[in-house]
C-alpha positions in Angstrom: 116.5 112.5 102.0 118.5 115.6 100.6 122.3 114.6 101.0 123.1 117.3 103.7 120.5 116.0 105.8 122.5 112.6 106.4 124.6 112.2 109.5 127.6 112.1 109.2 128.0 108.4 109.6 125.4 107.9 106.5 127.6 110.4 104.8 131.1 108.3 105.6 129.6 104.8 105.1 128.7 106.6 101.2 131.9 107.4 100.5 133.5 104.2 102.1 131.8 102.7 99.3 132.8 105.2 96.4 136.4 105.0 97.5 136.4 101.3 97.0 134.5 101.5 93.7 137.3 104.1 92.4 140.3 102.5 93.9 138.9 98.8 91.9 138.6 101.3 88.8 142.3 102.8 89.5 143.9 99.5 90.0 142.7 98.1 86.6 144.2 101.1 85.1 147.7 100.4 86.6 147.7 103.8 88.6 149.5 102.7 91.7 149.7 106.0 93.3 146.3 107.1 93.1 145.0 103.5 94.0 147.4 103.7 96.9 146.3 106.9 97.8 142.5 105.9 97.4 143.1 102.8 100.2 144.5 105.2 102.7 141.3 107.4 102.3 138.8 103.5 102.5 140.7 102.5 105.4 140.3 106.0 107.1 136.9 106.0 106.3 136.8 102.4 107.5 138.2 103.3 111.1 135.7 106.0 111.6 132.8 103.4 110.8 134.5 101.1 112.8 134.7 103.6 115.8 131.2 104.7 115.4 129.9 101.0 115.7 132.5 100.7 118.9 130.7 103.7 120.5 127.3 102.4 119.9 128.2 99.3 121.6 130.0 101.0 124.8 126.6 103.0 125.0 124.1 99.9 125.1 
């Protein structure tokens, strides 16, 4: 499937992933800010997942 036929929850559970592989690479390189900066944008992505799986669950 070409990427911009994913929803948008394929699209964020991706990039949950990516942002956790790049924050792991960040942290062994001792860049605080940009590791910092990387967890805000996992546990962002995290909540929207999270909602998503709450709505699912309201709807059944």
């Amino acid at each position: 499937m070409a990427p911009d036929q994913r929803s948008k929850i394929e699209k964020v559970r991706y990039l949950h992933g990516l942002l956790r592989e790049m924050k792991d690479i960040a942290d062994s390189e001792r860049m605080e800010f940009l590791s910092h900066l990387l967890e805000m944008a996992y546990v962002e992505s995290g909540d929207i997942l999270r909602a998503d799986n709450q709505m699912k669950v309201v709807r059944t």
